[in-house]
N, C-alpha and C positions, 0 to 999 in steps of 0.2 A: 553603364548598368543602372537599372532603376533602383532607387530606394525602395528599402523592405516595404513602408510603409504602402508606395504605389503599388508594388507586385500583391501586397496582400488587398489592395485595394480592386484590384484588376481579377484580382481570382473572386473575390465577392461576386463582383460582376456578372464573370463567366456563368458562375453558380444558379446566381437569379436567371439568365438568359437562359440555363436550362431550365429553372424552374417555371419560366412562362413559356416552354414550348420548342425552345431552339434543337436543333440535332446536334447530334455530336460531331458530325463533318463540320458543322460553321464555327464551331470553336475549339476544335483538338487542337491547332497547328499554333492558337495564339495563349491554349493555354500548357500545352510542353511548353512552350519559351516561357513562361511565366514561372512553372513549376520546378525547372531543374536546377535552382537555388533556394527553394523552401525546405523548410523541414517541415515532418509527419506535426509537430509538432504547432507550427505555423498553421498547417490543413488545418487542425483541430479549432484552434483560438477562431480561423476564421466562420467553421461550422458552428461555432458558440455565439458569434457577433451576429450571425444570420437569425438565430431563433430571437436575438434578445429584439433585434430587428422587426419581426413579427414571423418569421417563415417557422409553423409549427416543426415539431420535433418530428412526428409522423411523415411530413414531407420531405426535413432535410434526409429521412431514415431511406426512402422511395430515390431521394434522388445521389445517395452515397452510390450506390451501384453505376451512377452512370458517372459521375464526377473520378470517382477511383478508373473508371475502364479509362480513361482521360489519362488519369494520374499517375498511371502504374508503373508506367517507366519509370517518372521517376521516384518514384518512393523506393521503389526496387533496386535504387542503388544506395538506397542508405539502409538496406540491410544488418541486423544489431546482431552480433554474437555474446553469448552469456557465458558464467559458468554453471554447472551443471546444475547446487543447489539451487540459485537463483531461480524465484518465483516464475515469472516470464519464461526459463527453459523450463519448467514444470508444464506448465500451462502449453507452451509452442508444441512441445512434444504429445500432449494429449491429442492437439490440435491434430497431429496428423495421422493418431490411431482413430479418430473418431472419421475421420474422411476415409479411412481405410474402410471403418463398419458399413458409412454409406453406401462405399461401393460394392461390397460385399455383400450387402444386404439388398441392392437390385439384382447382382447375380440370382442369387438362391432364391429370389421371387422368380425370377424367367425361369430358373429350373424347378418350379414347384416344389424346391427342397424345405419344407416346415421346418424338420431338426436345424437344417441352421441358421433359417430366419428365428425360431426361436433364441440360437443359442446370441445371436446378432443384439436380440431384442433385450436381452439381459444384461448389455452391456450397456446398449444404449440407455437403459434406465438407472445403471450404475454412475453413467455420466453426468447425472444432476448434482454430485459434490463439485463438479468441475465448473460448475456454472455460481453453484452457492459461493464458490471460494471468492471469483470474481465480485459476485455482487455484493458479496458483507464482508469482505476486504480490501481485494486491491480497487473496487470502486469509489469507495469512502476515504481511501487515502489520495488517490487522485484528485477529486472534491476537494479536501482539503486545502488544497492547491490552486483551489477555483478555478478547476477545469469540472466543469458542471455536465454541461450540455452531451460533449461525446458517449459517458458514461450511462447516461439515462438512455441514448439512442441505441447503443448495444443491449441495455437491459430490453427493450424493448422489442429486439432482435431474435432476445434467450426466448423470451415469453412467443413470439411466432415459431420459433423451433419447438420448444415444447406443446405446442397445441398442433406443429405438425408429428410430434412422437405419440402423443395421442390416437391421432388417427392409424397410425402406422400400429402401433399396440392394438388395434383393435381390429384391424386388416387381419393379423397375424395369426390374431386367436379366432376371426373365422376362417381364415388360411383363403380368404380371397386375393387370391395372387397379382390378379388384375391389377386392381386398385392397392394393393402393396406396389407393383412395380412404377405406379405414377409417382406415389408419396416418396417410394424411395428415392427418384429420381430428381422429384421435388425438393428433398431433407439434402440431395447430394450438392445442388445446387446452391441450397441457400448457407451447409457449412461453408463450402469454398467461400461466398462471399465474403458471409461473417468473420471467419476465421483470418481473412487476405487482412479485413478493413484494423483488427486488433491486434493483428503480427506486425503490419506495415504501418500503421497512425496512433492507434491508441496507446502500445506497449511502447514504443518510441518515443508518443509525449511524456508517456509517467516516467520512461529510465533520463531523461532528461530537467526534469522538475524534484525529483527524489533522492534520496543519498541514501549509502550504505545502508544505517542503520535503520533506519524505513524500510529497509525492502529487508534486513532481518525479522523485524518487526511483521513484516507481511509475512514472511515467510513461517515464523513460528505460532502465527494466528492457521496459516494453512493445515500447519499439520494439526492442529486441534481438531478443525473441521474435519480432517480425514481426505485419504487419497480415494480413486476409481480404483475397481479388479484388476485395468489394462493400464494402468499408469504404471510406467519403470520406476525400477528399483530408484525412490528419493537418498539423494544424496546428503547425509545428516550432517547438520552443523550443533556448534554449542551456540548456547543463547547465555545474555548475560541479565543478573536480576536488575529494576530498573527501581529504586525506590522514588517509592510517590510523594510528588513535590506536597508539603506540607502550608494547609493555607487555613488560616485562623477562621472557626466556625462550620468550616469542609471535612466531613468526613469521606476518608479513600477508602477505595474497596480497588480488590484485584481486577473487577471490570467496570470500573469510572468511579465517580464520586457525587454527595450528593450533599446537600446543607441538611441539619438538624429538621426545619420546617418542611425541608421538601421531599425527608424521608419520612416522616410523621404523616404529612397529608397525603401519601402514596400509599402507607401500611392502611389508613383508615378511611381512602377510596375504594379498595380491593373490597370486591362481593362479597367476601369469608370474612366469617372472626376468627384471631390469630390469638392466642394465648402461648406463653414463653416458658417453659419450667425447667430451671439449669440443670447442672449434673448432681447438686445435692437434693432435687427433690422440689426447690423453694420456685414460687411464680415470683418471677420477673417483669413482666411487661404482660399488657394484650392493648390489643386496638381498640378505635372509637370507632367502628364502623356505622352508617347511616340506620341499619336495622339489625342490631344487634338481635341475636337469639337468644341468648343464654345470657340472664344478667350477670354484668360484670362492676364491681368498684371497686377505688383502688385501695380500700381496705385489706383488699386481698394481695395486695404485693409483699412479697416477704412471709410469706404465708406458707407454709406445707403444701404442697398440692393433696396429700392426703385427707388436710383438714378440709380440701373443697369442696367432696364427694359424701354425701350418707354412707353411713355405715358398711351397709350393706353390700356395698361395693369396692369397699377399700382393698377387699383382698384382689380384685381385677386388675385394679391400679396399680397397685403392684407389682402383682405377674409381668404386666405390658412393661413398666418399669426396669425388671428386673431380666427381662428380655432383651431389652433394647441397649443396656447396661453390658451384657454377656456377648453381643454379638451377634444375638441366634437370630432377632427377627429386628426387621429394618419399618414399618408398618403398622399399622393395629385399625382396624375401620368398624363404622355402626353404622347404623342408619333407624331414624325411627318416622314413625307418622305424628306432628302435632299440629292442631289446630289447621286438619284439613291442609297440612302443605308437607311435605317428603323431606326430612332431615337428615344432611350429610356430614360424618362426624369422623376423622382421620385425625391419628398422632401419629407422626413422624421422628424416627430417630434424629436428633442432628448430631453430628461428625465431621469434626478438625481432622485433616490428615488420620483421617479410621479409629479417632479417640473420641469416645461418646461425651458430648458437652453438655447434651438437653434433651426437653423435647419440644417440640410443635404440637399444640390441637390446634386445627383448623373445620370450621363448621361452616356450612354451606347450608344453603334454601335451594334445592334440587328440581322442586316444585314444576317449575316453567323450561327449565334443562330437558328433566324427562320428554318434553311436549315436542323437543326439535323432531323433525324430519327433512330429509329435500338437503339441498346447498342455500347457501345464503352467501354471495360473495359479496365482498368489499366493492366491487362496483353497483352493485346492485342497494347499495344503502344509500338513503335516502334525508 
């Protein structure tokens, strides 16, 4: 029997041969023999060795469909069973109501039925928590793990599905059935793919690189984000508290941590000035933002916030105060003209588990905001 090391060496191979051209007749035969001793897991490392290799992510993406139609035998017998909370049967399960909506959803195009392409289409657009969950969860914990590459190539998957739900959404709402029934057939196509490559390789390497309390851990980050309409009844677990490891100069927070410097130069990078005023009323903190608005020194810490305002306005301050205090409003906004530029001026309640602590001003230069129109994507920057 060959060493792991040759077999994964040999599968490399195969891969490139496809990628310069080869058919899948001239190396099915030597790459089953090669494949029905790897694991999904082995697939993965070697689709990760190829990019860092130079074969872009785009290409290894173009050529998983033909490498898996190769592979599928044998992946298909290491088939993974879960229990039901477990993230992965969350996720497998949606996986095959969403293939259901595909098909579904070419039907009731062939039969011109709008009501249930719409009712389709609502579901289909319910399914982007299904995809955020993966991408700001269980793909960042697989990373962890330095498995990089698989994850980015599925994201990049989600992102072709979603620009094919696009088109589909918009087939729908002019009820061009035509061309709904392409896209449908199109979107049916490329879940199976998608869905084969991350039930059979990618779920496989992470239940293999992962332990228990990781995939707790995913799992109660899931339900934060939230289920789909069509996703079955979630199987609830208890979670356990996790206290934050303690490290000198670090301050924890429930969602990471950060240094003293590096939360200071964060509050007074941010485009707003922040101003802090606790539960009794006293200012606390405000930032050093690049172009402050409203002078601020820190003469004024430990200060009244009453004493901050003229006169004439103390009773407003108050009010807001004594509102925010009571429970009744969560809010308070202004907005003025100076010096030729739009001023945005918000206090925010802040609350501990529903116990009022403070407040927030936050003040903004609105100015150039107003001005937006059009998209401006992140690709498009420059």
């Amino acid at each position: 029997m060959e060493a792991l090391g040759d077999k994964k060496g040999v599968l490399k191979s195969i891969i490139k041969q496809l990628h310069q051209g080869a058919s899948i007749e001239e190396v099915r035969e030597k790459a089953k023999e090669i494949l029905k001793d790897l694991t999904p897991a082995e697939i993965a490392e070697v689709e990760q060795e190829l990019v860092k290799e130079g074969i872009s992510r785009e290409e290894i993406q173009k050529l998983c469909d033909i490498h898996l139609e190769i592979f599928k035998e044998a992946v298909e017998k290491k088939a993974i069973s879960l229990p039901e909370w477990h993230p992965l049967y969350i996720l497998m399960e949606e996986h095959k109501i969403l293939l259901e909506f595909a098909e579904k959803l070419n039907k009731a195009a062939n039969e011109n039925d709008a009501e249930r392409v719409d009712k389709i289409v609502h579901h289909l657009k319910e399914a982007e928590k299904h995809y955020l969950r993966e991408e700001n969860v269980l793909f960042p914990y697989i990373e962890k793990h330095g498995i990089t590459e698989p994850p980015a190539i599925m994201w990049m998957e989600h992102d072709k599905i979603r620009e094919m739900k696009k088109k589909i959404y918009e087939f729908a709402e002019k009820k061009d059935f035509e061309r709904l029934k392409e896209m449908a057939i199109a979107l049916q196509k490329m879940l199976s793919s998608h869905f084969y490559k991350e039930n059979n390789v990618l779920f496989p390497t992470a239940l293999k690189v992962m332990d228990e309390e990781e995939w707790k851990d995913i799992r109660q980050q899931f339900d934060e984000i939230g289920y789909c309409c069509f996703t079955p009844p979630v199987k609830k677990i208890e979670y356990e508290e996790k206290p934050c490891e303690e490290k000198e100069g670090v301050i924890n927070f429930e969602t990471g941590s950060l240094s003293k410097e590096e939360l200071e130069a964060m509050l007074n990078t941010l485009p707003v000035d922040i101003t802090f005023v606790d539960k009794d009323d006293t200012v606390r903190y405000f930032s050093q933002s690049k172009d402050r608005i409203f002078v601020r020194t820190k003469a004024i810490i430990g200060r009244k916030v009453q004493n901050c305002h003229p006169g004439k306005s103390v009773h407003i301050v108050n009010k807001i105060l004594e509102e925010f205090k009571k429970g009744n409003r969560d809010k308070a906004e202004f907005w003025l003209d100076m010096n030729g530029r739009k001023i945005y001026i918000r206090y925010f309640a802040v609350r501990k588990n529903g116990e009022y602590i403070g407040t927030i001003e936050v003040t903004q230069d609105i100015t150039d905001i107003k001005k937006i129109e059009g998209e401006k994507r992140l690709l498009d920057w420059e």
